[in-house]
C-alpha positions in Angstrom: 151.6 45.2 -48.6 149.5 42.0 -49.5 150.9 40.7 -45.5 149.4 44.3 -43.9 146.3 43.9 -46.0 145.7 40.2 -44.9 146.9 41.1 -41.3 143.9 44.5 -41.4 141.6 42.0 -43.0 141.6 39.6 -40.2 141.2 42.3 -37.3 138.5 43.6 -39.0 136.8 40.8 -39.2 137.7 39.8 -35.5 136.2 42.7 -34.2 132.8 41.9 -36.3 132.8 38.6 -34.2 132.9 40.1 -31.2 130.6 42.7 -31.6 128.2 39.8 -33.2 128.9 38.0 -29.6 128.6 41.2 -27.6 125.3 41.9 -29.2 124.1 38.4 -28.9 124.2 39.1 -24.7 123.0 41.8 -24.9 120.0 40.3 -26.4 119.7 37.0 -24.2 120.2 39.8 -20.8 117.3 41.6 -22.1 115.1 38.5 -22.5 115.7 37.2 -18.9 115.1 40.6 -17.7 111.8 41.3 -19.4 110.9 37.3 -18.1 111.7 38.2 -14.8 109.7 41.3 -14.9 106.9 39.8 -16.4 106.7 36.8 -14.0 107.2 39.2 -11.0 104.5 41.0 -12.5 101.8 38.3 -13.0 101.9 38.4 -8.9 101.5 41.9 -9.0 98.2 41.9 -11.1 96.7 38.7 -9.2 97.3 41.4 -5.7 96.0 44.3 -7.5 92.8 42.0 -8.4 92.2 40.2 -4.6 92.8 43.5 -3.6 89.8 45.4 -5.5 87.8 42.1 -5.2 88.1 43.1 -1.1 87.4 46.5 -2.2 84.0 45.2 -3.5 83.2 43.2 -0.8 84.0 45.9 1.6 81.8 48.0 -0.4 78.6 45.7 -0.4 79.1 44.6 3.2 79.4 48.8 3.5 75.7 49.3 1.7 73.2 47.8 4.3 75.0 50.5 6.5 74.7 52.8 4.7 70.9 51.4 4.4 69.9 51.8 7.8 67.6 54.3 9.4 69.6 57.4 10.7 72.2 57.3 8.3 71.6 60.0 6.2 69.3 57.1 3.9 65.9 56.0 3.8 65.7 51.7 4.5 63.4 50.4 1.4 63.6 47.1 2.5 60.6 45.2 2.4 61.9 42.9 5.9 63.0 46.0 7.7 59.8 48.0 7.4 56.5 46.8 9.5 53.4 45.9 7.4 50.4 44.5 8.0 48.4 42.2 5.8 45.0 41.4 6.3 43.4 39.4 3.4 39.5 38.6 2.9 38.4 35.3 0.6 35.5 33.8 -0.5 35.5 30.1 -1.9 33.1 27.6 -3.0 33.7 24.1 -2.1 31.7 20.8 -2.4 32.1 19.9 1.3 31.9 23.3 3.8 33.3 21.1 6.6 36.1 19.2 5.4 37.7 22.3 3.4 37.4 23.9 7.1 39.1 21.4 8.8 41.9 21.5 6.0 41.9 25.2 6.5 42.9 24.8 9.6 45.4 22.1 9.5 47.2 24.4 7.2 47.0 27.2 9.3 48.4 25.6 12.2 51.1 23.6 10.4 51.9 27.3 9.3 52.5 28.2 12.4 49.7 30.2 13.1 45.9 29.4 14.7 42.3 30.0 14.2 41.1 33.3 16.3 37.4 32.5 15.2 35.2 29.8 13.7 31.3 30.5 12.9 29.4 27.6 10.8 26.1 26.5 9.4 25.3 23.4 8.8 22.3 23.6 6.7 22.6 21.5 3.7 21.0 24.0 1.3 22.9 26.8 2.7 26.0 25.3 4.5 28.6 28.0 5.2 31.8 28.5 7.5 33.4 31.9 8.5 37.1 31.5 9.6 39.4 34.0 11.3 43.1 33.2 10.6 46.0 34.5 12.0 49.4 33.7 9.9 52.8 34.8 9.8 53.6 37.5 8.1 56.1 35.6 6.0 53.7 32.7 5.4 50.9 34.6 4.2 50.9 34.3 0.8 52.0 30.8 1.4 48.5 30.2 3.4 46.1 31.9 1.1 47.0 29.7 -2.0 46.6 27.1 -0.1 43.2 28.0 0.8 42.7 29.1 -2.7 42.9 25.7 -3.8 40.6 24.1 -1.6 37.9 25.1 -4.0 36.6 27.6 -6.9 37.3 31.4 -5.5 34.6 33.6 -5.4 36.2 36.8 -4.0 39.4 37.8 -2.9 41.2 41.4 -1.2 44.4 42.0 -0.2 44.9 45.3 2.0 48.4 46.3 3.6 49.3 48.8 5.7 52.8 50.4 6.3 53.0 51.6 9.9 56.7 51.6 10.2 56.7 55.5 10.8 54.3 54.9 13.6 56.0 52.0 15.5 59.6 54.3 15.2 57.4 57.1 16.8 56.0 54.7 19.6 60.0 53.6 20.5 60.7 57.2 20.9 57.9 57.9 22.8 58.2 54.9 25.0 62.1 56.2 25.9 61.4 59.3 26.7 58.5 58.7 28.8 60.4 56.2 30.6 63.1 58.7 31.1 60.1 60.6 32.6 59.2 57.9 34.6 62.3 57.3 36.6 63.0 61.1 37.2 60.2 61.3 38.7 60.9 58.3 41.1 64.0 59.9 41.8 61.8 63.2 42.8 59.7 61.1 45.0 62.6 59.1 46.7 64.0 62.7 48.0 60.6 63.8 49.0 61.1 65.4 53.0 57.0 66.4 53.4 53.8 64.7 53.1 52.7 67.1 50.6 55.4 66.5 47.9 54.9 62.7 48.9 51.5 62.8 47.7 52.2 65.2 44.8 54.8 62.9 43.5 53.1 60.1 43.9 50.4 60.7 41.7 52.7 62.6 39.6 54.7 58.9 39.3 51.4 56.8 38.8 49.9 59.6 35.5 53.3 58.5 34.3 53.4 55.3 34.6 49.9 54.9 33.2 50.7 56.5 30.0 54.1 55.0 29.9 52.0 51.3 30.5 49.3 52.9 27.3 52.4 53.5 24.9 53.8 49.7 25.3 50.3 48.0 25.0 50.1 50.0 21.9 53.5 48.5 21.0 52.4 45.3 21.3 49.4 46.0 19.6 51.5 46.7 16.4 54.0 44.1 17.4 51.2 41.5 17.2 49.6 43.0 13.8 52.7 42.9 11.8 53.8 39.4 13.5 50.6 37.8 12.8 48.7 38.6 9.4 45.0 38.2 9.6 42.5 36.0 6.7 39.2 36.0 6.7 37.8 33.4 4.9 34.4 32.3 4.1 33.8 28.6 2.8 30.2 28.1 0.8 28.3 25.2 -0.6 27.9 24.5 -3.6 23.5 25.3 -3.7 24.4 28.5 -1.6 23.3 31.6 -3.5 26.6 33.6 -5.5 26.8 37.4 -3.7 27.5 39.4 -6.9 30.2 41.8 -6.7 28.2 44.7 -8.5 24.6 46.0 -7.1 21.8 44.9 -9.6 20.7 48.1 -11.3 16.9 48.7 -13.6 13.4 48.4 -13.6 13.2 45.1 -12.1 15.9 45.8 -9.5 14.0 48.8 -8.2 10.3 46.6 -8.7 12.1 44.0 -6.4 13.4 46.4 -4.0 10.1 48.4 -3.7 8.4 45.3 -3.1 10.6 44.2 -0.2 10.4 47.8 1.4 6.1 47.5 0.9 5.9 44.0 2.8 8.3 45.2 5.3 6.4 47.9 6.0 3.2 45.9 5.9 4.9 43.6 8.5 5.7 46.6 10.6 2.0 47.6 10.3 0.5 44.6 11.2 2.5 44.7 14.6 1.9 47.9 15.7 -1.9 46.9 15.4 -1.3 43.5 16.9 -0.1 45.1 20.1 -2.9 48.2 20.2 -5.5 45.6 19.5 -5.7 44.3 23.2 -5.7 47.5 25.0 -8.5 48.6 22.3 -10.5 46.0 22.7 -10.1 46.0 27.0 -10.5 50.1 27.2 -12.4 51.0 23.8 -15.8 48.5 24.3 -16.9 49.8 28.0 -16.3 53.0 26.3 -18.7 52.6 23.6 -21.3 51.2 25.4 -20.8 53.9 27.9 -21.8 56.7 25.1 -24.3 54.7 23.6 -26.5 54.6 26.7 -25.8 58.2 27.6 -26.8 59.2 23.5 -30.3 57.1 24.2 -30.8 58.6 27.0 -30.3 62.4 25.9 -33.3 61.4 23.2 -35.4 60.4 25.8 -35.2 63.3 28.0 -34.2 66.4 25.8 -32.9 69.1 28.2 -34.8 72.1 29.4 -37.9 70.8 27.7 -41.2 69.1 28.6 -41.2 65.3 28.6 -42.2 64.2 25.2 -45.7 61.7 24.8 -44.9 58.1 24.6 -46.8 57.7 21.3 -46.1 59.1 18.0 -45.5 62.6 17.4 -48.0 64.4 14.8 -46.2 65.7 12.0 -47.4 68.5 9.6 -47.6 72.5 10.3 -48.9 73.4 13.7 -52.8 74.8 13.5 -52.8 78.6 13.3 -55.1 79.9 15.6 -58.7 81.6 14.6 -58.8 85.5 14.0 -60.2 87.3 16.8 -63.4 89.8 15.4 -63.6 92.3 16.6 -66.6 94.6 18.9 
């Protein structure tokens, strides 16, 4: 009995040991497995991640598309859209020439040039008047620079949006082209003198407005290439122009004033130029009536002649009573 106790004894614990070593690989297989998961998996995840990184790009290379005129979007974009700028400045400066010349050095180092130039030299009241035209995408650039040539007095900014129009003057340009060669076709087929001559005017009223359309074009095309700046250099003794009208008693004193000896000036030469032709036509005149008013005392009409010496004065004599028989 003790040999068959010993003998179940040691199977038992035999077949502990092996399922202790069974379940010890078990436990190793699942480790590698879940490694080799894991490391195929890391791959996996880095893909996934290039893959919605291409996603976004695709997306934002997508939006400007998407952006465009015509597709179903309006383009807000400040570079797509045609604007003009046209900018007015005042500045005072100690020296009306030299800030000129620097004005425009900078313009043409800019990239732009000087469409006009009116100065005055006079010391007490020196002043320059410059016409600039910029690029668009210097503008700002330029009139900071010119800002800082001296002490600003006045400055205005004014754009204007005429993207709308310059899509409307493409389409208009097409289809009159379109127009245009039709009717060349017309006049190339032409068989009798009187469709010659119909089509050829018919060809030239098309071509003239088509030629009208694109010189508008340009005209645009030139406006939002080239921003405009008008600026206006002053000396320093050069009187300030305020930026409000002067209002009150002695605003209105003044201006009545100015409004009398204008009209004073204005009366003085009217009489300046009717004095001549007064004196040459209005003397003979007078002497003319004067001698023709002496001589009506003389000789009064229908009358006798009157005595040369003085005339009695006093009540005529009344005649004596008749008596009578």
């Amino acid at each position: 009995m003790r040999i068959r106790d010993s003998r179940r004894r040691g199977r038992a614990l035999a077949a502990a040991g092996l399922l202790l070593v069974l379940g010890a690989g078990a436990c190793s297989a699942d480790g590698g497995t879940n490694d080799t998961a894991g490391s195929a998996g890391q791959p996996q995840a880095a893909t996934g991640g290039d893959s919605a990184d291409g996603d976004a790009a695709a997306r934002d290379q997508a939006a400007p598309e998407k952006a465009q005129p015509g597709a179903g979007g309006a383009d807000l974009r400040v570079d797509q859209r045609a604007i003009i700028y046209t900018g007015t400045l005042q500045v005072r400066v100690e020296d009306v020439e030299r800030a000129a010349r620097e004005a425009s050095t900078a313009v043409t180092a800019a990239g732009g040039f000087v469409g006009g130039d009116q100065r005055n030299s006079d010391a007490a009241d020196a002043r320059a008047e410059l016409t600039l035209r910029v690029p668009a995408d210097r503008f700002a650039t330029v009139l900071e620079a010119l800002v800082r040539l001296g002490e600003q007095e006045r400055r205005e900014v004014r754009t204007e949006d005429v993207t709308e129009e310059t899509v409307d003057l493409d389409a208009r340009i097409a289809t009159q082209r379109a127009r245009v060669d039709s009717a060349r076709r017309l006049l190339a087929r032409a068989t009798s003198i009187n469709d010659l001559v119909t089509l050829e005017n018919e060809v030239g009223r098309r071509e003239a407005d088509l030629a009208s359309l694109e010189a508008k074009k340009r005209r645009l095309a030139d406006l939002t290439a080239l921003s405009t700046i008008t600026v206006t250099f002053v000396g320093p003794d050069a009187p300030a122009v305020g930026d409000e009208e002067d209002l009150g008693f002695l605003a209105g004193l003044r201006g009545g004033w100015s409004a009398f000896l204008g009209s004073l000036r204005v009366a003085l030469t009217v009489l300046g130029a009717v004095l001549p032709f007064a004196v040459a036509i209005g003397v003979p005149v007078a002497l003319v009536l004067a001698l023709a008013r002496r001589r009506g005392r003389r000789t009064p009409p229908g009358g006798p002649a009157l005595p040369d010496g003085p005339v009695p004065s006093g009540p005529p004599p009344v005649p004596a009573a008749r008596s009578g028989p």
